[in-house]
MIDOLUM-726720 format. One record per residue: x, y, z of N, C-alpha, C, CB in turn; residue in one letter. Coordinates in steps of 0.001 Angstrom, whole numbers, plus 524288, in hexadecimal, padded with zeros to 5 digits. Each point is the difference from the previous one (the first is absolute). Glycine has a CB too. Layout:
REM MIDOLUM-726720
XYZXYZXYZXYZa
...
END
This chain:
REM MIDOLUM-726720
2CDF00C7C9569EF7FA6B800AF800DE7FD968029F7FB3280162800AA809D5x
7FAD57FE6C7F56D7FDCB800CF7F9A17FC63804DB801537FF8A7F51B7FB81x
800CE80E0E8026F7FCAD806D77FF5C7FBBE7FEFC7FF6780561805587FBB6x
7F8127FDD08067A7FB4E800E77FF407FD668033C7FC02801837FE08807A4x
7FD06801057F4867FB87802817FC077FDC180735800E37FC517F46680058x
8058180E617FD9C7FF04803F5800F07F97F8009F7FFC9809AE8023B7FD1Ex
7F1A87FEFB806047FAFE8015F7FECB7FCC8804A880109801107F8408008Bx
7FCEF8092B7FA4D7FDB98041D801A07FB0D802897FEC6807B48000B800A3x
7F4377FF19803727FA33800837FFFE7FDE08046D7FBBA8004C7FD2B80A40x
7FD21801617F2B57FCFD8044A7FCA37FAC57FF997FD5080845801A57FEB5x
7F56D8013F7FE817F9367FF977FD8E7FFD97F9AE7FD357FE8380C477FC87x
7FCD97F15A8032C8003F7FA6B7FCA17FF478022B7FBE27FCBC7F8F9804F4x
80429803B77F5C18015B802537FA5A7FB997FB9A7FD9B80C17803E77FFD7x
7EFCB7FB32805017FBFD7FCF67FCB07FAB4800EB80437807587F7B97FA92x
7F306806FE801A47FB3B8018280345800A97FDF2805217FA1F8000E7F8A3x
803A48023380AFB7FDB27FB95806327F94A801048011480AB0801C0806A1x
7F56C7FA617F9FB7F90D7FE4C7FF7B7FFB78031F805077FD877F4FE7FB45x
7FC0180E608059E7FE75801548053D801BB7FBA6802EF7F87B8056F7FDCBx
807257FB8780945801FF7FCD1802BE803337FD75800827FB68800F480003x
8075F7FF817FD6D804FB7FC677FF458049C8025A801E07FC7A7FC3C7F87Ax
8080080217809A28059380317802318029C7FD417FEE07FEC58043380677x
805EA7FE7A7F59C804EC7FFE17FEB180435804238005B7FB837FAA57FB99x
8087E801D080603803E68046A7FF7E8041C7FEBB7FBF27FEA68026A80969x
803AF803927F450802697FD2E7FAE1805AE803E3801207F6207FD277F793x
80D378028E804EA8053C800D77FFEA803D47FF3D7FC3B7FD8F7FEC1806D6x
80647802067F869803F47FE097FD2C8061A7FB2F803237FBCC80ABA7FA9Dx
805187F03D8042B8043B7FE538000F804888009B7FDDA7FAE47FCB9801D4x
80A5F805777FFF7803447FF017FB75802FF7FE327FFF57FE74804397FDEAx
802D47F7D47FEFB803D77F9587FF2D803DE801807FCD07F8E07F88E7FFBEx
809F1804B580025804F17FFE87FC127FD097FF967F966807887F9FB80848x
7F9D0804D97F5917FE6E7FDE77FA628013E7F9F680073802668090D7FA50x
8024F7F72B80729802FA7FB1D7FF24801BD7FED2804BE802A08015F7F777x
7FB3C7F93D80BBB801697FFBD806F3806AF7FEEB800707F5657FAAF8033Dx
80B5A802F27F7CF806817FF9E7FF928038F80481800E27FDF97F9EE7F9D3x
7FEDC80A728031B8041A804718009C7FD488042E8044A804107FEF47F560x
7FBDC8002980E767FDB080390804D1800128053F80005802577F9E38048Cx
801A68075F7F7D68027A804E37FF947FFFA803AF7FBC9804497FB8C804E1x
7F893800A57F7307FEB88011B7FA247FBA1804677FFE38022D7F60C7FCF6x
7FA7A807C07FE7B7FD258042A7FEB87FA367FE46802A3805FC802CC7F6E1x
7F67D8010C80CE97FCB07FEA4802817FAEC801037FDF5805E78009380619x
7F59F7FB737FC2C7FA7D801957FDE07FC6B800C180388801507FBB27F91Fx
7F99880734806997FCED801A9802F27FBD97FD137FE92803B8807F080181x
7F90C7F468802617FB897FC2B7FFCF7FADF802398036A807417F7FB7FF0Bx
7F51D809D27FEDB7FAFB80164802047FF847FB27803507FBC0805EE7F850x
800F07FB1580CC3800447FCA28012A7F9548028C803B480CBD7FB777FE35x
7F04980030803CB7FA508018A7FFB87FF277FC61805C17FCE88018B7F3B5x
804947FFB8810C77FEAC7FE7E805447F93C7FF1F802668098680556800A5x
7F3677F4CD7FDD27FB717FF688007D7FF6B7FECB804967FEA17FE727F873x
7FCEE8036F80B807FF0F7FD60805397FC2E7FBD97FF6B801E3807F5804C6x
7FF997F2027FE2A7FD957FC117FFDB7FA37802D6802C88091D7F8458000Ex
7F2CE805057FF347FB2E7FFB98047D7FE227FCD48032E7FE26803B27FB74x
806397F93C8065F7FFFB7FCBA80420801848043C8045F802647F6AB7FAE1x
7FB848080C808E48011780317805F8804DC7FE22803187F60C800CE8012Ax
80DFD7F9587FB34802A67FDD9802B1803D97FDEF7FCD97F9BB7FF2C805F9x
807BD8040D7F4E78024C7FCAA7FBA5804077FE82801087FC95803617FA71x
8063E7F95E801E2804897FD6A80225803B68022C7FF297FD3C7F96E7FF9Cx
808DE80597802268050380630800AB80138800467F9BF806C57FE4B80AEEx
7F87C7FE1C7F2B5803E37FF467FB057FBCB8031E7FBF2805EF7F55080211x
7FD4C80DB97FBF07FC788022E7FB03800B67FC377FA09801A980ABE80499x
7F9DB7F8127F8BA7FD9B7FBE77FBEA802C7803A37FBFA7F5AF7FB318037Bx
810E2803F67F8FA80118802B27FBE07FCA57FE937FBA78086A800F58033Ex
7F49C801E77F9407FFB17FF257F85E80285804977FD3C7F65D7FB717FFD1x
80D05800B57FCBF8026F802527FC957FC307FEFD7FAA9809A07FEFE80556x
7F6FA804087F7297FEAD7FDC17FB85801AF7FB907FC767FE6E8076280178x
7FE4B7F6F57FA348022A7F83E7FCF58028B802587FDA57F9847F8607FE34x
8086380AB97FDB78010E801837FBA68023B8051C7FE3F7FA3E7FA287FFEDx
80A51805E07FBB88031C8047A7FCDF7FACE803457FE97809317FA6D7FB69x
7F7A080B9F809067FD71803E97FEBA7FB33802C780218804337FC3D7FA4Fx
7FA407FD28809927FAB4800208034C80236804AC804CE7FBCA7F3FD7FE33x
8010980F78801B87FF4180332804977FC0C7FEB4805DA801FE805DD7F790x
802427F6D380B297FB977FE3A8051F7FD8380441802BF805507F88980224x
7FCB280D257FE747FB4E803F5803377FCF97FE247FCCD802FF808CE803AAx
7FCD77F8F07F7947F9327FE837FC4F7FECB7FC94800817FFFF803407F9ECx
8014C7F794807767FD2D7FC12800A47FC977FF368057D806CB7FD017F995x
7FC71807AA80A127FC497FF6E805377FC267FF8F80077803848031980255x
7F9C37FFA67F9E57FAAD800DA800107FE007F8FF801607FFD180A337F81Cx
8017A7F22B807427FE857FA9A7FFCB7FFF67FEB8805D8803F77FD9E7F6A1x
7FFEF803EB80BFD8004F7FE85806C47FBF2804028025E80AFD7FD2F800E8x
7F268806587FD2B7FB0A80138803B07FBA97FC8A80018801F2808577FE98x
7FD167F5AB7FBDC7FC277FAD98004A801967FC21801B67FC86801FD7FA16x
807D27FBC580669801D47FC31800CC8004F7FCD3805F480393804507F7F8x
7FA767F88D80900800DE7FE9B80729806B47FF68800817F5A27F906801F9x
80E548098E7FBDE804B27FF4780270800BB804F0804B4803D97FB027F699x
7FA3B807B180A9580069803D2803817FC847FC3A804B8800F080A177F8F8x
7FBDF7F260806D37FDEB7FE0080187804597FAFD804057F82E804587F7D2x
END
């Protein structure tokens, strides 16, 4: 049976627009999923609530495109964005 991801809730490490609710945290993964046991990393991770009154069970992951891109900073794009939608 495959482990579960250690998680652990903490401050977001990026703005939140008035009105808006997020919850943010840290993930921490292996480095390498091969070596489970290796050396591990900690992934901010930025929990957005849809504004549908009825959204659907499956959550919507974004990672970032690119070597170096920081996706919290890019959040700022999913408050404008109708994907919470």
């Amino acid at each position: 049976m495959a482990r579960k991801p250690p998680f652990e809730w903490g401050p977001c490490a990026f703005d939140i627009p008035v009105g808006v609710t997020v919850d943010c945290g840290y993930l921490t993964v292996p480095e390498d999923r091969g070596r489970p046991d290796g050396p591990t990393i900690r992934l901010h991770v930025g929990v957005f609530e849809s504004e549908r009154k009825d959204p659907a069970p499956d959550p919507i992951l974004y990672l970032g495109g690119g070597p170096g891109e920081n996706s919290t900073e890019a959040s700022s794009l999913i408050f404008d964005q109708r994907i919470r939608r």
